[in-house]
N, C-alpha and C positions, 0 to 999 in steps of 0.2 A: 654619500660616497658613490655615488653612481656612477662616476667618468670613470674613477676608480675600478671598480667591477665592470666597467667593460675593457678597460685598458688592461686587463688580468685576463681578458680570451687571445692575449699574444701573448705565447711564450716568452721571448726576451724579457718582457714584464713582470711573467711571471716569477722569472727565473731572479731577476735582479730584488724585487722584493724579497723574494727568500733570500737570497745571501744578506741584502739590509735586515733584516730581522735577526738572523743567525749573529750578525756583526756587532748590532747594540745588543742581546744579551750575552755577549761574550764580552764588550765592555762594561757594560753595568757587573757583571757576575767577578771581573776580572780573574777569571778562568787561564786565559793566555794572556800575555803582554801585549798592549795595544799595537807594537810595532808588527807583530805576527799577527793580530787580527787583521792587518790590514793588508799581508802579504798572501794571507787566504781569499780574502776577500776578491784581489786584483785576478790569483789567480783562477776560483771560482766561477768569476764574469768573462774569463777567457775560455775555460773548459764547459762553458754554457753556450758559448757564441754568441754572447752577448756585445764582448768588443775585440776586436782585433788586436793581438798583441804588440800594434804599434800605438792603436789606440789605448790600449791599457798601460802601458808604462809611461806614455809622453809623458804623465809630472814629472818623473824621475830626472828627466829632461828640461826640464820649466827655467826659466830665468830667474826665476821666484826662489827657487829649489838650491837655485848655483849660488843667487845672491847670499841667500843664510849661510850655506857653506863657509861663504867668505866671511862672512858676518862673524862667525864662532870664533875663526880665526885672529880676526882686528879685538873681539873682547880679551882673548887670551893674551894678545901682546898689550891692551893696557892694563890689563891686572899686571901679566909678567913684570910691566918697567915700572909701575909702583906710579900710575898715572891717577890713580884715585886713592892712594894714600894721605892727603889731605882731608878727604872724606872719612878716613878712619883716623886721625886725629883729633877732628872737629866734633865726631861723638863719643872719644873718649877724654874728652876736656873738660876741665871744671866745669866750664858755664853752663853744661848743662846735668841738672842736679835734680831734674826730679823726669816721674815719667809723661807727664802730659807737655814739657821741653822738649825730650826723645819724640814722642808722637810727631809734635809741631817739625823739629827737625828731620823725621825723617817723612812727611807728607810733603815738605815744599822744596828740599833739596833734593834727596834719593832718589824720589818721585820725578822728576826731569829727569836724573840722569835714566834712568830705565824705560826712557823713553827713544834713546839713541844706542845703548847696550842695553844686550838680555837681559831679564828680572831673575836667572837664575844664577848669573854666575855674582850677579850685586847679593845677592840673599847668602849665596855659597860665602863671599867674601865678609862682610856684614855680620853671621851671627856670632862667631868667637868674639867679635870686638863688642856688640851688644850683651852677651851674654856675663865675662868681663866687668862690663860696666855696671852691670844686675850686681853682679856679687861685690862691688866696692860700695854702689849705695844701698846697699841693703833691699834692693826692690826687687821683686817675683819678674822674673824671665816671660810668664805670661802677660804681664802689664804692654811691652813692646815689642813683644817676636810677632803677633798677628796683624799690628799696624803696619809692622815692615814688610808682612807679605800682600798685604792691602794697599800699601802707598806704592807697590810696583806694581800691580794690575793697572793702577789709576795711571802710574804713567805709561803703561805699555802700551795707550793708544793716542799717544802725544803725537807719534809718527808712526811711518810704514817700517820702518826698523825696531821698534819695539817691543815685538811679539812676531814667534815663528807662526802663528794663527795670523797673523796681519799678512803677511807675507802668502802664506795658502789661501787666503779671500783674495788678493790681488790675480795670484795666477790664475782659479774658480772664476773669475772674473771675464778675465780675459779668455778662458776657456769655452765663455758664454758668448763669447763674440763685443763686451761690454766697453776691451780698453783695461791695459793694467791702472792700476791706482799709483798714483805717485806718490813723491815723499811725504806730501804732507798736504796728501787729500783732504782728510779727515782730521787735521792739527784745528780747524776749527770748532769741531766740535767734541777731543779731545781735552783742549785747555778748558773750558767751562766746567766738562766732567770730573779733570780733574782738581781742581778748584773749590766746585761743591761737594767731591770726596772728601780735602782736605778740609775745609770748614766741619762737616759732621764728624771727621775723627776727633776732630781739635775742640768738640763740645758736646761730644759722645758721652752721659753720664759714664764713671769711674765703673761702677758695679756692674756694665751690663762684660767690662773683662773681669777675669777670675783674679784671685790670688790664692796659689796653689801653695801659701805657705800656714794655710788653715787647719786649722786641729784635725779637721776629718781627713786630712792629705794623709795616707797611711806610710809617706815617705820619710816625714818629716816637717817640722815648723820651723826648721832652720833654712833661710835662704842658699846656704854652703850645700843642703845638701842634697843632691843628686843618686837616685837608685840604681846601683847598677848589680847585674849577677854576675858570681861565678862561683868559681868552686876553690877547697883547700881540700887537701888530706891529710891525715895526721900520721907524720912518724912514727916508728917504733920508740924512738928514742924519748919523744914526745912527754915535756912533763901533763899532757895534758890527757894521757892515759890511766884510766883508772875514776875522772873525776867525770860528774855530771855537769852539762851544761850552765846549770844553774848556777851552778859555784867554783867556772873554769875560768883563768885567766881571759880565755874568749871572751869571756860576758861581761869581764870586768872594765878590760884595758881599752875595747872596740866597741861603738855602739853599732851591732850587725843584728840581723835576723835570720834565726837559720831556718831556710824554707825546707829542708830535707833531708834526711841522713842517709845514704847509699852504705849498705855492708853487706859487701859479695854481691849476688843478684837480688837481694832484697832492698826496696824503697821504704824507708820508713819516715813518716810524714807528720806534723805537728796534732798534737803535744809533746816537746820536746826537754822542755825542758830538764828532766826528772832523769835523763835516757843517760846512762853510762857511758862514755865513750871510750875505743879500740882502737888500737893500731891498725894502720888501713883506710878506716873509714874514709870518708867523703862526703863531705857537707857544702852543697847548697844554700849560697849566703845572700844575701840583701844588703847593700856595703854603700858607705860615700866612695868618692872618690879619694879623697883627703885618707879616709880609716883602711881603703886598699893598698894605697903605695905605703903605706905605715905599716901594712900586713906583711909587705913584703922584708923588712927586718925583726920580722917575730920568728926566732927559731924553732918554736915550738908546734909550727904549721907550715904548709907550702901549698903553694898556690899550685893549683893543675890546671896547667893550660890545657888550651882545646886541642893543641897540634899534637901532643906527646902523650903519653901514657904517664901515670903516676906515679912514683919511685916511692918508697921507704927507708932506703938507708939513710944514714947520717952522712954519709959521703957528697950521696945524689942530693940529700935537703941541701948542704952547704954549694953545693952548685946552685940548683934554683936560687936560693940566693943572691947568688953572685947573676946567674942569668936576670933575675926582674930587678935587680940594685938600678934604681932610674938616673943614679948618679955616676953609672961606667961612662966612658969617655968616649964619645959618640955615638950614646943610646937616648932617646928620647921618647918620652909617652907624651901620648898627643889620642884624639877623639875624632873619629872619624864618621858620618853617617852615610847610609844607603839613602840616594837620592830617589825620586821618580824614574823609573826605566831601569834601575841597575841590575845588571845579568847577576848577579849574586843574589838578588832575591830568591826563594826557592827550594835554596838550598841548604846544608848545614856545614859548616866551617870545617869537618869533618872530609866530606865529601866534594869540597871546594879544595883540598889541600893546600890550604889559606896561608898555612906558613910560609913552604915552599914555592908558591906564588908568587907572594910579597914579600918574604925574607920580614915579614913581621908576625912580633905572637901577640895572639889577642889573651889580653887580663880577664876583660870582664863585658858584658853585654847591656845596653838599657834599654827599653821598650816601652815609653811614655809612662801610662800609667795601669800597663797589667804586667802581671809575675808569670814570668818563665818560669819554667818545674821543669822543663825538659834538662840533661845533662848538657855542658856550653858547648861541646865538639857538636853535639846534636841537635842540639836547637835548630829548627831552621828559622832561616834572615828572612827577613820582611821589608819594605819599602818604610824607612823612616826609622831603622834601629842604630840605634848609636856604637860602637864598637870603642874597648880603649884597647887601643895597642901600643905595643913598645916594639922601637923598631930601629935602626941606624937612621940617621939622616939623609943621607942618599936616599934609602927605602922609601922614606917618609916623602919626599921630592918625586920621588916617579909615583908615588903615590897621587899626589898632586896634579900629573896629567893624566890622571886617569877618570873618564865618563863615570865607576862605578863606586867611586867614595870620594865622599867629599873631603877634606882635611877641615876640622873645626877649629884647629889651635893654628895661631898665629907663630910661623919660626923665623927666628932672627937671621936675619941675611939672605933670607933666601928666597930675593928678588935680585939676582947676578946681572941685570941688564939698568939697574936705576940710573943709570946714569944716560939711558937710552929717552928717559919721561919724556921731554922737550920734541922729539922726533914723534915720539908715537903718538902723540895729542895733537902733532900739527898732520901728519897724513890724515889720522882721523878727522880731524876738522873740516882740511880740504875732500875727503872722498864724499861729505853732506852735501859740503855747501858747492862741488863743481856741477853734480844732477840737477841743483836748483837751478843757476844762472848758465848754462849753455846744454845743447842736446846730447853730452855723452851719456848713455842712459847709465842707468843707478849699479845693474850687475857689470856694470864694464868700469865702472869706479870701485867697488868695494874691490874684484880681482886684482887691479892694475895695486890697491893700497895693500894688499894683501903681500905681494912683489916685493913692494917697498920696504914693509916692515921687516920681513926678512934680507933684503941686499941692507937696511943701513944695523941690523942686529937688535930688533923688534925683538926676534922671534926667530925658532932656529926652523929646519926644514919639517922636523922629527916630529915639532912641537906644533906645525899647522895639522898634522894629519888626525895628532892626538885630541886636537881641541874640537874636533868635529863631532857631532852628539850624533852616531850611526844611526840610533833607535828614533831621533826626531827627524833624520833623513829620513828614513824606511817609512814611517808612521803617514807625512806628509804627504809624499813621494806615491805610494798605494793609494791614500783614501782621494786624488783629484781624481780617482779613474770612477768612482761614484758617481760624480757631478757628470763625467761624460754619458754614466752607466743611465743615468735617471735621464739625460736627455735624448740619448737613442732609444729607448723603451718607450717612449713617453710618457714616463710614469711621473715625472716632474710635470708635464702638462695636466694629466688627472688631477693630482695632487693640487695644484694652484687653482685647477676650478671648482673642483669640493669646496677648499679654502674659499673663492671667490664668492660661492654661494651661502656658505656660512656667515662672511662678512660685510654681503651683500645690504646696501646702506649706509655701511658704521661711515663716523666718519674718520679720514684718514688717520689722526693721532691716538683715538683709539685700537685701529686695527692694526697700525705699527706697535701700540704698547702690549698689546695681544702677542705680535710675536716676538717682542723683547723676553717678554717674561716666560712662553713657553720652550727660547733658546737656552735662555739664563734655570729654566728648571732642569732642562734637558742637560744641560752641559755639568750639575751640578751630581749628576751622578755618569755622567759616558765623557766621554776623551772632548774637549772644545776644540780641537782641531775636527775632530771626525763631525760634532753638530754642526759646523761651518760649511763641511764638505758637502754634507746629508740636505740641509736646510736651505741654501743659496739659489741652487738651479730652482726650487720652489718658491721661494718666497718671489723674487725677480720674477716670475711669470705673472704675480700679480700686478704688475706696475701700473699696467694701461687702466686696468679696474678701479686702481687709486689715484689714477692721474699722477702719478710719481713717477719720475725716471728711475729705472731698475738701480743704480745706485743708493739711491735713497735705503731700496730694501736690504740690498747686499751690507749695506753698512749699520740695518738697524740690528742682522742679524751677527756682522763680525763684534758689535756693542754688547749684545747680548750673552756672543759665549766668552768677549775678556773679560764681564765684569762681574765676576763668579766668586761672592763672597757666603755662600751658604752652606758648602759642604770643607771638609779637608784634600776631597778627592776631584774638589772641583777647579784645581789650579796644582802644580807640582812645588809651587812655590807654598802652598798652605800646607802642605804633607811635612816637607822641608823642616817650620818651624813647629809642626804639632808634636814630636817626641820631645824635641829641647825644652818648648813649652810648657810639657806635662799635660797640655790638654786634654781635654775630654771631647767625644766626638759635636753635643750640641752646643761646644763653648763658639763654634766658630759660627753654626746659625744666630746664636745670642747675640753677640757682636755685629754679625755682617748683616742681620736681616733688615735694620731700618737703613743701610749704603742701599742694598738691593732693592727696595720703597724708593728710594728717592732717585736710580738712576734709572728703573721701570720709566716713573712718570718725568722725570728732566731729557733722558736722552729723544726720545718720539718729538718733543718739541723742539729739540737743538736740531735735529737729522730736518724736519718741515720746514724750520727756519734757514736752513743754508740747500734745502732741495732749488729753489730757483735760480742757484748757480752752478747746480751739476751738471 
């Protein structure tokens, strides 16, 4: 590290490694939201003098930046017109009946499309109709929620539309002086990758996925059933005053688990069942979903939602009633999860004024595979917690454009432009294929299609602004001021020549497999957009030492942080299906660790083999 320490007697250097160090343990710790580490970051390097604050915000600015914008937009009108609903008929169809079917079909189908549309809004769309499918053939939701978020990484580097990380290597790129990446720079080496992903899912022994419908599953061995919390209180009037748990119609008629008994300000906590119960109380349940809406016509209990305080009368019970009846006439319960980035994480439903919000009330809460104790108003949300709510259909619909829940259930009708299909697939088509064959470049075609979707009724004006993911603007948009930050300092020159001297000798496909794997580790615990932004201006400095053209490196590194199958936290798309899943945190290294073996040592040689033409 020698260039190193002496490029560390200039301040700017100085200054800008500290803020990089401060940045990854606040992504690794996930202390703030990566979108706000990156808006410290930018402004950090400005109140250092490190860049000028024309220099510091140009991502924000980037062609790159503007393309994805639009990008969000074009996936929200083909989901809207119901342009990949053919895709959710064809994995809810007979013919395919078992889960290594599902795998096959979603590696060679899903997997392309997610390589022209986002991997998060196919996964958003995808898991209710998978999950579904779990419960009619009797197979564990873990067997194919982790292939689906594996078969979209694999296609996320099919093209330069595939990943908003694609799209940040292209600008980094260009910001290097290198030339943006076009559509389908890197589609050569893409298709191979994903090919031999597909092949290893589709021969992946069975056992190295779980099935979480095993005796030690403390949820359950029934496929049906799903853990969710919440709470009931018990009436005055309540026949179930006076008896113990043991021998209440609770324990008889429900198979629940009560994790806690609240009376007054006292918490009282398992062993329970022997405990008398009072009017008042408040019990902390363990519940399917099936044995909750069946709770909700038990007079003998009431559900205490998180928005309201708990009533006792006979009066108020026959309300609750009537308020969670899932059968009133335009109320619907439906599951909703907290995505990656959602501004609700944090907080507690409480303090989020959640009803009033959304004019919906939340039932019940589920959290993969650990137990809430907290009360449900107070719990706080976490990235990846499942919510049921009941809600009108309207609610449930603007719910739908909204960045911070996902909607998990499928409702009928309500895609009001299907008749629009046939438009929104041919804009889309032509806004690929006109970057390919003439020089309009690529942001001046996704805009001009974005126009269109909305004059022929795509898409409303309301609904472009909504489909925009602010937090993967902000996230991108800050961290290209790195790559400028690391090349004014010169601390990306250090960097490359320690690196150079470390490497010194190897030969090239080793020293690219070196930094495949130390991106692909890095990334598996800090944000892959931010290793792409951190790693690029360095890795590229090495080029002339390897006799490589700097793309070669730029692309072993953007390889690196897409194909991130070791952690949950290492793709938003694996967070996504890890509560539905029930996963466990090292279910997803078991699974992904021999993809990540074999596209370590496959990608360094596709990237050598097509370097003679970059």
């Amino acid at each position: 590290m020698v260039e190193l320490s002496a490029a560390l007697q200039n301040g700017d250097a100085l200054v800008t490694l500290g803020v990089l160090l401060l940045a990854v343990v606040l992504f690794i710790s996930g202390a703030m939201a990566p979108e706000l580490v990156g808006l410290l970051s930018v402004s950090l390097l400005m109140i250092g003098g490190v860049l000028t604050p024309l220099q510091a915000l140009s991502g924000f600015g980037s062609p790159a930046l503007i393309t994805l914008m639009g990008l969000f937009a074009v996936s929200a009108a083909l989901f809207r017109s119901g342009a990949l609903d053919r895709l959710r008929e064809l994995i809810a169809s007979e013919r395919i009946r078992s889960s290594r079917r599902m795998v096959g079909l979603l590696t060679l189908v899903v997997a392309p499309i997610s390589g022209v549309v986002p991997n998060t809004p196919i996964v958003a769309s995808l898991l209710p109709v998978l999950e579904t499918w779990c419960h009619k053939r009797g197979i564990a939701p873990s067997r194919v929620l982790l292939p689906l978020s594996f078969a979209t990484l694999l296609g996320g580097t099919l093209t330069l539309l595939g990943s908003s990380v694609n799209l940040l290597a292209s600008d980094v790129s260009q910001q290097l002086g290198y030339g943006a990446l076009d559509l389908f720079s890197f589609t050569a080496i893409g298709v191979p990758v994903w090919l031999a992903g597909a092949t290893y899912m589709l021969l992946a022994p069975r056992a190295l996925l779980p099935d979480r419908r095993s005796p030690d599953d403390q949820l359950s061995t029934s496929q049906a059933m799903i853990g969710y919390f919440t709470e009931v209180t018990i009436p005055s009037t309540s026949t179930l005053v006076g008896q113990t748990l043991r021998h209440s119609r609770l324990q008889r008629r429900f198979d629940v688990d009560v994790l806690e008994l609240q009376r007054g300000g006292e918490r009282i906590l398992p062993p329970l069942a022997d405990r008398g119960i009072e009017a008042g109380d408040r019990l902390l349940l363990r519940v399917t979903r099936a044995d909750l809406l069946r709770l909700q016509h038990e007079h003998t209990v009431q559900l205490a939602s998180a928005n309201r305080p708990a009533a006792s009368s006979p009066s108020m019970g026959a309300m609750d009633s009537s308020l969670f009846n899932a059968g009133d006439e335009g109320q619907k319960t439906v599951e909703v999860l907290l995505p990656a980035g959602s501004t609700l994480a944090g907080a507690s439903l409480r303090e989020l004024r959640f009803r009033q919000r959304h004019n919906a009330t939340v039932l019940a809460l589920r959290r993969g595979q650990q137990t809430v104790q907290e009360r449900l108003g107070q719990a706080i949300l976490r990235e990846g917690d499942v919510l049921l709510l009941q809600a009108p259909l309207d609610a449930i619909r603007g719910l739908q454009a909204s960045n911070d829940l996902l909607v998990l259930d499928q409702l009928e009708n309500d895609l009001p432009t299907i008749r629009r299909k046939p438009q929104a697939i041919t804009i889309t088509a032509l806004m690929l294929l006109v970057p390919t064959v003439t020089n309009i470049p690529l942001v001046a075609s996704v805009l001009f299609s974005v126009v269109l979707l909305v004059l022929v009724g795509c898409l409303r004006t309301g609904e472009v602004q909504r489909s925009i993911r602010l937090d993967v603007i902000l996230l991108l948009g800050s961290l290209s001021s790195f790559s400028v930050a690391l090349q004014t300092s010169g601390l990306a020159n250090a960097l490359a020549t320690d690196m150079e001297r470390l490497l010194l000798n190897w030969p090239a496909y080793w020293a690219l497999l070196v930094i495949f794997l130390a991106t692909n580790l890095i990334t598996s615990v800090m944000s892959n957009a931010a290793s792409v932004a951190l790693l690029v201006p360095v890795a590229t400095q090495l080029a002339p030492s390897l006799n490589l053209p700097p793309q070669a490196l730029l692309l072993t590194v953007l390889f690196g942080a897409s194909q991130s199958f070791l952690t949950p936290m290492g793709y938003q798309t694996n967070l996504m299906v890890f509560g539905p899943g029930r996963y466990r945190f090292f279910d997803v290294a078991r699974y992904g660790a021999g993809l990540t073996v074999l596209m370590t040592l496959l990608v360094p040689g596709l990237i050598l083999m097509q370097a003679g033409g970059l």
